[in-house]
N, C-alpha and C positions, 0 to 999 in steps of 0.2 A: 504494500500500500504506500501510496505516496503521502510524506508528511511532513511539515513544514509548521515551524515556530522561533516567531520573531522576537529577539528580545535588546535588548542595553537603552530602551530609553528609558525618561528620565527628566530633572527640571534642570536647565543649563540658562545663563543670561543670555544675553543679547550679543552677538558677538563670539559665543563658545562654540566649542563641538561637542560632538557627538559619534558613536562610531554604532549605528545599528549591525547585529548579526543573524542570519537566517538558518537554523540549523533544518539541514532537508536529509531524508532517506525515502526510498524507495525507489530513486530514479538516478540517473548520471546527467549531470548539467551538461553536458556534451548534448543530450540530444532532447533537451527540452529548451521551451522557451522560457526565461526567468524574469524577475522584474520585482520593482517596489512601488507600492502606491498608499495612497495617506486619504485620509477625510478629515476635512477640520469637523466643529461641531456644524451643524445646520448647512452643510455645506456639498458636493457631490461627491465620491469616490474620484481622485486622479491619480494618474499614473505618472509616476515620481522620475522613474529610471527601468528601462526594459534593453533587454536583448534578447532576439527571436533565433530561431534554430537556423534561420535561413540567411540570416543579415548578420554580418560580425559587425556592424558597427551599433555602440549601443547609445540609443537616445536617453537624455535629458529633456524633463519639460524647462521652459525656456527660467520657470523660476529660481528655478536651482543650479542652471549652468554655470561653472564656474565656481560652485560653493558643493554640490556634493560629486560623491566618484562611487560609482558602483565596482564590486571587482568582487570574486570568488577564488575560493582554496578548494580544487577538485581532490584535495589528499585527505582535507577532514570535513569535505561536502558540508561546506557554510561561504552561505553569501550574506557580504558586506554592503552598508552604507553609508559610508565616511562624509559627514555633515560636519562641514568647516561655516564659518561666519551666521550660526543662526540666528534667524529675524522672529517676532514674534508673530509673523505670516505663517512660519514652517510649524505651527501647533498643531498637532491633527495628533490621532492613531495612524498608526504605519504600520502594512501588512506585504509580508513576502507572497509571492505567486507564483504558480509555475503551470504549463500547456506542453503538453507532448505531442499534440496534432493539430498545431495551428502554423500555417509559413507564410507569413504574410510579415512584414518588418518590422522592425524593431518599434518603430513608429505605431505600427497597428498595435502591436502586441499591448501599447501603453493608452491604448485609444477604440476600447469596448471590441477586438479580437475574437477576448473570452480566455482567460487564464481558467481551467477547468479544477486546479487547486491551490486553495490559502490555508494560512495559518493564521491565526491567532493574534492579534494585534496588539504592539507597544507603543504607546504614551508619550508623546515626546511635548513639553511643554517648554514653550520657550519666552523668559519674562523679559519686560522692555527693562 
């Protein structure tokens, strides 16, 4: 079974980071598509940071370019998300994802595709 849970957020000022981690089993990141997406409160589901099985290049939505970096350890199957300069914009819960039958880009994947599995969502509160 494939399963996936996000954790290390947390309350950091304005300005700090954050380093989220995804611990995943049941699948090889090689050949699914992964990604991170956040909800603030009252707000939609977006998709933070994705890479698709088909596209090595991985998207950034335009909020974050520049302040966070996604990247994974295929030896102890967890994916990262390294949040440098956070704003009290970036508040939400954050939830890792992963699709094993979607090829469509990296872009899609971050843009209602259909990740067909999440984990569990962490907290990430950021004070002004």
């Amino acid at each position: 079974d494939v399963q996936l849970q996000a954790s290390g957020g947390g309350l950091v000022q304005a300005g700090g980071s954050l380093r989220l981690s995804c611990a995943a089993s049941g699948f090889t990141f090689d050949d699914y598509a992964i990604g991170w997406f956040r909800q603030a409160p009252g707000k939609e589901r977006e998709g933070v940071s994705c890479i698709s099985i088909t596209d090595s290049n991985i998207y950034y939505a335009d909020s974050v370019k520049g302040r966070f970096t996604m990247s994974s350890d295929n030896a102890k199957k967890t994916l990262y998300l390294q949040m440098n300069n956070l704003k009290p914009e970036d508040t939400a819960v954050y939830y890792c994802a992963a699709d094993g039958d979607s090829y469509g880009s990296s872009w899609n994947m971050c843009h209602g595709a259909g990740m067909d599995y999440w984990g569990k969502g962490t907290l990430v509160t950021v004070s002004s």
